[in-house]
C-alpha positions, -999 to 999 in steps of 0.1 A, spaced: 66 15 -287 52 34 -261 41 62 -286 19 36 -304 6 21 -270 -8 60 -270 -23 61 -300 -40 29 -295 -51 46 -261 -65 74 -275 -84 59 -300 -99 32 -281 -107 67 -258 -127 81 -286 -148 48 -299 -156 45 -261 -171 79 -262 -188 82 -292 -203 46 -281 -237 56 -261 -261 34 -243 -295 51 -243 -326 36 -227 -344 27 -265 -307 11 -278 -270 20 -289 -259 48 -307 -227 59 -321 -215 93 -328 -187 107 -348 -163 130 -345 -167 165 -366 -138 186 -374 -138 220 -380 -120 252 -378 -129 261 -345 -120 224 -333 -136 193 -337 -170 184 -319 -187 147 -312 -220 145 -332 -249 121 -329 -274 126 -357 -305 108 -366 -315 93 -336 -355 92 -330 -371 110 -304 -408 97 -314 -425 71 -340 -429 81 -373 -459 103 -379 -474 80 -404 -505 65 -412 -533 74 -385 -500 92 -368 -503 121 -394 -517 153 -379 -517 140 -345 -491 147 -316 -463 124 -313 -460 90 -298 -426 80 -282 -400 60 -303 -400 24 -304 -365 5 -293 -343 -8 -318 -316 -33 -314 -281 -32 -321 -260 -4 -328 -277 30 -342 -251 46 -367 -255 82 -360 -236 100 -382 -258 119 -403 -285 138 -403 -322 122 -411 -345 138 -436 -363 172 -429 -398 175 -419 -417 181 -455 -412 221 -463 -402 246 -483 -365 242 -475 -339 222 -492 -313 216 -471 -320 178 -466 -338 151 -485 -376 156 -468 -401 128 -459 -430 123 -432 -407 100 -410 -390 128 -398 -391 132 -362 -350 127 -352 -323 147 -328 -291 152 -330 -267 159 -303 -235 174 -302 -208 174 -274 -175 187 -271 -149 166 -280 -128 160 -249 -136 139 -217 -163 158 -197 -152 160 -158 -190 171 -148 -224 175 -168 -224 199 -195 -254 228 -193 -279 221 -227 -285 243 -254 -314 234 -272 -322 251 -310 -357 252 -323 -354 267 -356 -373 289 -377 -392 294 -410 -423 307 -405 -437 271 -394 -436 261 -433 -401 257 -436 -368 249 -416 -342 219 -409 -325 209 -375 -295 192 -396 -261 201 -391 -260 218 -429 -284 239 -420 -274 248 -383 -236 235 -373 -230 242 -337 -191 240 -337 -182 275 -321 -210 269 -295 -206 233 -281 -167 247 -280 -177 267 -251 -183 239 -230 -217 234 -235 -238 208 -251 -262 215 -283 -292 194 -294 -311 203 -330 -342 182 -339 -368 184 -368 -404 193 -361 -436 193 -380 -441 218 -407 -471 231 -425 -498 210 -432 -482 181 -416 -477 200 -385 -508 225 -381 -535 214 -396 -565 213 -372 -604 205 -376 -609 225 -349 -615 199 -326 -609 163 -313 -605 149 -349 -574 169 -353 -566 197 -324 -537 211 -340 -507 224 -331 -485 189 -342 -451 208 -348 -453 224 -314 -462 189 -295 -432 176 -312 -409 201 -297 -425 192 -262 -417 155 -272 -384 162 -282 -374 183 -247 -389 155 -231 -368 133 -245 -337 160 -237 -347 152 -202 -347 113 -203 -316 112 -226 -291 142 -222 -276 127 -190 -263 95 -211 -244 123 -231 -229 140 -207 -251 169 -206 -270 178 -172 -311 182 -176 -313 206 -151 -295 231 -170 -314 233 -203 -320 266 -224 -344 266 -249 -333 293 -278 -353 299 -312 -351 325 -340 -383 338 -359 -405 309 -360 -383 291 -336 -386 323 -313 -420 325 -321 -418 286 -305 -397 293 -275 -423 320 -263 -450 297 -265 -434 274 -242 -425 299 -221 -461 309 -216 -476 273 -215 -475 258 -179 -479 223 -197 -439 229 -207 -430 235 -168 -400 216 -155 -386 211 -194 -363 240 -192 -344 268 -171 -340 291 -195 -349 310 -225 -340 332 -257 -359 347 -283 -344 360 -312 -366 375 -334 -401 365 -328 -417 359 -292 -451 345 -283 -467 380 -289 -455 382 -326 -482 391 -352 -470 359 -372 -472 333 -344 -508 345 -342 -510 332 -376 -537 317 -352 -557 305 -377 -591 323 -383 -609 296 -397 -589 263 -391 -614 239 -398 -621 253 -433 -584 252 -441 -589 211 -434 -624 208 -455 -607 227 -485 -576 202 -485 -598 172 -484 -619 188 -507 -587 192 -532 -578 155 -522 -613 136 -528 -635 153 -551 -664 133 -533 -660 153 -498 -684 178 -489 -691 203 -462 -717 173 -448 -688 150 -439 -676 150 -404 -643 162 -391 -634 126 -387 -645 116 -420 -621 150 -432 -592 130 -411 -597 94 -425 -595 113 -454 -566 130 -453 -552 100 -433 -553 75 -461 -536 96 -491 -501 96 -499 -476 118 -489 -471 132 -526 -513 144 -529 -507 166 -494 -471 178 -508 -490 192 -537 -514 211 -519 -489 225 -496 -494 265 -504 -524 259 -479 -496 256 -454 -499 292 -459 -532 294 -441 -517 273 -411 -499 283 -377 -509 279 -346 -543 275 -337 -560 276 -297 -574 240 -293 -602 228 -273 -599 220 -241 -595 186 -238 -569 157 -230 -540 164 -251 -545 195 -263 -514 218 -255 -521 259 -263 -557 265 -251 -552 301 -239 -539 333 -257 -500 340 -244 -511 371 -237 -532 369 -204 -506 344 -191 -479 367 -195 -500 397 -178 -507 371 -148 -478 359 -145 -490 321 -151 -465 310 -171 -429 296 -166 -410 323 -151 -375 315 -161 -349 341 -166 -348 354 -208 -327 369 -231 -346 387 -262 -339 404 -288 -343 413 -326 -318 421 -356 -313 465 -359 -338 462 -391 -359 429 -397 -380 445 -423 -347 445 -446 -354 410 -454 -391 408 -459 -388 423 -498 -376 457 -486 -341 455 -495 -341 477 -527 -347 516 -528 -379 512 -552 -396 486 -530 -391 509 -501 -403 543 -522 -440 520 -534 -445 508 -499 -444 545 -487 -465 558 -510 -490 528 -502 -487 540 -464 -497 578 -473 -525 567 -498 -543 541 -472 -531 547 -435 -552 519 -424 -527 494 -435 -507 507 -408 -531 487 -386 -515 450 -372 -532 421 -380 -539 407 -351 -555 445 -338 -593 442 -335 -613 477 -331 -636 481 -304 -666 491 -316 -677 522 -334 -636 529 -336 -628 545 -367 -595 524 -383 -586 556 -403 -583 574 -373 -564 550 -358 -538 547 -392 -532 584 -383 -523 583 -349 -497 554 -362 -488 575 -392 -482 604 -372 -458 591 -346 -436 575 -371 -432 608 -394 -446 635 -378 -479 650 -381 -488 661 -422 -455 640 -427 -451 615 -458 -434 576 -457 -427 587 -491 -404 616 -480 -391 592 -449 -380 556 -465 -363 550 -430 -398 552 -417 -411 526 -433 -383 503 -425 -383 512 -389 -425 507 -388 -422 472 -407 -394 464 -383 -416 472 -355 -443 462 -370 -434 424 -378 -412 416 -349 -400 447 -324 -432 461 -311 -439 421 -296 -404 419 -284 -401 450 -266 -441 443 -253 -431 409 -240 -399 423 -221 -419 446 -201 -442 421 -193 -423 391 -179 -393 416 -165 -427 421 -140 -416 380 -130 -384 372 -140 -348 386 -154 -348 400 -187 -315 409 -206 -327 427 -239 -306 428 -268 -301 447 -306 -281 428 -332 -263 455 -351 -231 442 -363 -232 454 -402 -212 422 -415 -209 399 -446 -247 384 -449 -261 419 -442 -242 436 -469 -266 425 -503 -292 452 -488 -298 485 -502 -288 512 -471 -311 535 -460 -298 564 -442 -316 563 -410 -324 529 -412 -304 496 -395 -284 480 -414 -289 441 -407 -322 417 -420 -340 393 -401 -323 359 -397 -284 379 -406 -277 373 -367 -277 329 -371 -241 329 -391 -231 347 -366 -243 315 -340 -236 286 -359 -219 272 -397 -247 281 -420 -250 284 -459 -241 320 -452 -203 326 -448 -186 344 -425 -157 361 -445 -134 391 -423 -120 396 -387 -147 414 -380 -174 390 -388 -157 366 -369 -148 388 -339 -189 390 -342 -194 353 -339 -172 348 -310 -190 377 -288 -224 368 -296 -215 328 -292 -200 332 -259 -227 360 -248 -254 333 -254 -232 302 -243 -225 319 -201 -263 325 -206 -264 288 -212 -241 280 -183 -249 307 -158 -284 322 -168 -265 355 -171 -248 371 -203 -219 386 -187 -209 368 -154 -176 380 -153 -169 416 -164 -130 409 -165 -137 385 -198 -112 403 -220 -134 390 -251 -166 410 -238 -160 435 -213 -190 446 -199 -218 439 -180 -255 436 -198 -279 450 -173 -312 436 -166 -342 453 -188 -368 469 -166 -398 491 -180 -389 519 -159 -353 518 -177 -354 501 -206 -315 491 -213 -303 469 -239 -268 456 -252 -263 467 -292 -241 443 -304 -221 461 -333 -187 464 -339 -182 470 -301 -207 457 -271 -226 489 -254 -253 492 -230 -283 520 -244 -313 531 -236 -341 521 -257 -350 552 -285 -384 538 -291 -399 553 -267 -427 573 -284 -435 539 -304 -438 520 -276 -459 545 -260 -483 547 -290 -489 510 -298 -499 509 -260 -525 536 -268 -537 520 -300 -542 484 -287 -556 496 -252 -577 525 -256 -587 513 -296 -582 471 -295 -607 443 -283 -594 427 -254 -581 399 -246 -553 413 -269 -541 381 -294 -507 393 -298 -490 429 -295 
């Protein structure tokens, strides 16, 4: 009987581990299987109050206690968004946790994933982010929802309603990493803080802010950085994004009612009336707030990274080999009629977030852009490469590269290119000259997504990348042993004065960065033609 005296063992083992005290009540886990071998997950669990009532639009409060035993076993519903990968409500604001499924002899380093969408869209759930392959490397993943769109960035522009919800709840939810990872085996002094897009977009901001000191060790951006045009969705006119909803809501508001009157407002309708406004999300991002208690970004990331006053903690960053594959470029006609729109109106070449200096002539300024990407008297038209490689830069590179230049001033820097041409790239029209992989083909390459990995190849591709990003995790370093038979190299530190990176392809090698001339440029166009302080780059 001794064989069933094990069994017994073993399973009273397991219900003891997936059995958590935590300092608001009990949870318990369960165990996941998968192919890469089965992890503990604890889903659901609240890491603030629901943002209801006179809740909505503000920053977070910390979860009430609940008695008896929390049943985490599934994921709660997603923040309210243009995704469908959960049911969605307002009451939102839940972690999950996953561990490795095996006794822990010492605490576990913490990944933590903020996820991306372009701050209207995005889950934290297992189905739309499965960690199996990473927590397998000995580390321990944590996923949570944040505040999307309306619910998450509307702002009156002051006190009534700052802003900037969806960010405060990822501050919340690290802080409640800090007070809770330990009870999970996981050690809060060894927490990396890793986003794509959006969630990049997220990471860099809390890299910049001092307010987030102390809540992590480490950082990577993939795709999107605190100097990306599209975090500066910084909103132009917040308050007028507010007025027009209430407006939409209450036929009796007017311009004459105060911003609190606009918050009561907006306050006291249901969920349903905001949902069906929510295209205004469009007109919401991240806003600066007053300065005032509780505000959290009151300053541009811009000067902070120049100073150096921000949280200088070793980062990994990095973009896709051709993000503009995936932003309705991904067929040979849309490519030919956005060249031809370059050569008819240069100034369109102009970023967003680029503001002249006076008397500076933008047409002037297109050409110099035009010119360095196809040649002086050259054509996009002629050159569909061209106009992947400038909406590439455009959107996401130019930031990335910008930002690695300026914090490899403070801190280590290991700059990467995701090249690997696999399953979820290969829908895409190729361009000869052009990369090969879209923004966001990198994350089924990180975690069990919608998107399938399918050959050897992809999933030689997952297992470099995961356990690249997982001895970051652990060590703060990519490659801390060279003899790892699975990597075989060592990713050098970026510096501006030799600008290496690691292209992960089909094999792993160190090169020097080819954009050079680019790079050069945009610093010519935003500091001898931009407005400064400069609001992204």
């Amino acid at each position: 009987m001794l064989w069933a005296v094990s069994i017994v063992f073993c399973v009273s083992t397991a219900f003891a581990d997936l059995l958590i005290d935590l300092p608001d009540g009990q949870v318990r886990g369960h165990e996941v299987p998968s192919d890469s071998g089965s992890i503990y997950a604890f889903e659901g669990i609240p890491f603030a109050s629901p943002p209801l009532g006179n809740l909505r639009f503000q920053a977070p409060s910390p979860p009430q206690p609940w008695s008896g035993i929390l049943e985490a076993n599934q994921s709660r519903d997603d923040c309210i968004g243009f995704s469908n990968y959960m049911p969605q409500s307002e009451d939102c604001l839940y972690v999950n946790v996953y561990k490795p499924a095996r006794e822990i002899p010492e605490r576990l380093p913490v990944l933590v994933w903020i996820y991306g969408g372009a701050f209207i869209l995005g889950s934290g759930s297992y189905k739309a982010y499965g960690p199996d392959a990473l927590v397998n490397e000995g580390i321990i993943v944590v996923a949570f929802n944040y505040r999307l769109g309306l619910f998450g960035f509307l702002s009156t522009g002051d006190e009534a309603i700052l802003g900037n919800a969806g960010l405060k709840d990822q501050v919340q939810a690290l802080k409640w990493v800090q007070s809770n990872i330990a009870y999970f085996g996981g050690d809060p002094e060894k927490v990396t803080i890793v986003g794509q897009s959006a969630g990049g977009i997220s990471v860099g901001a809390h890299l910049a802010n001092p307010k987030a000191a102390g809540l992590f060790r480490g950082a990577i951006c993939q795709s999107g950085c605190s100097l990306t045009t599209l975090a500066i969705t910084t909103q132009t006119n917040p308050k007028q994004v507010a007025y027009d909803l209430a407006k939409a809501v209450d036929p009796s508001v007017s311009d004459s009612n105060t911003t609190s009157e606009i918050r009561d407002v907006l306050q006291n309708v249901d969920t349903d009336v905001i949902k069906a406004n929510f295209l205004n999300s469009l007109r919401t991002g991240i806003v600066l707030e007053p300065d005032v208690e509780g505000a959290y970004v009151t300053e541009l990331s811009f000067p902070q990274l120049e100073s150096g006053n921000f949280n200088q903690v070793p980062l990994v960053i990095g973009s896709v080999s051709e993000e503009g594959l995936a932003f309705g470029l991904n067929t040979q006609s849309s490519v030919i009629v956005k060249g031809l729109q370059f050569d008819i109106d240069a100034t369109q070449l102009l970023p967003d977030d680029f503001v002249p200096q006076e008397n500076v002539s933008t047409v002037e300024v297109g050409s110099l852009i035009k010119d360095t990407y196809v040649g002086e008297g050259g054509s996009f038209l002629l050159n569909p490469a061209k106009v992947l490689q400038f909406t590439s830069d455009n959107m996401f590179i130019r930031s990335i590269l910008k930002q690695a230049r300026m914090q490899s001033n403070y801190t280590p820097v290991y700059l990467y290119q995701f090249s690997y041409y696999g399953t979820p790239s290969q829908s895409y029209f190729i361009f000869e000259g052009a990369g090969k992989v879209g923004h966001a083909d990198d994350l089924a390459y990180l975690f069990n997504t919608p998107v399938q990995l399918k050959t050897d190849g992809d999933f030689l591709a997952r297992r470099r990348l995961v356990r690249l990003w997982a001895n970051f995790v652990k060590t703060l370093n990519p490659t801390p042993d060279e003899a790892d038979p699975l990597l075989s190299i060592k990713w050098p530190q970026f510096a501006s004065t030799n600008p290496r990176y690691l292209d992960i392809d089909d094999t792993l090698q160190v090169k020097t960065s080819d954009r050079d001339a680019e790079s050069a440029m945009w610093e010519n166009v935003y500091y001898n033609y931009g407005q400064q302080p400069f609001i992204g780059f």
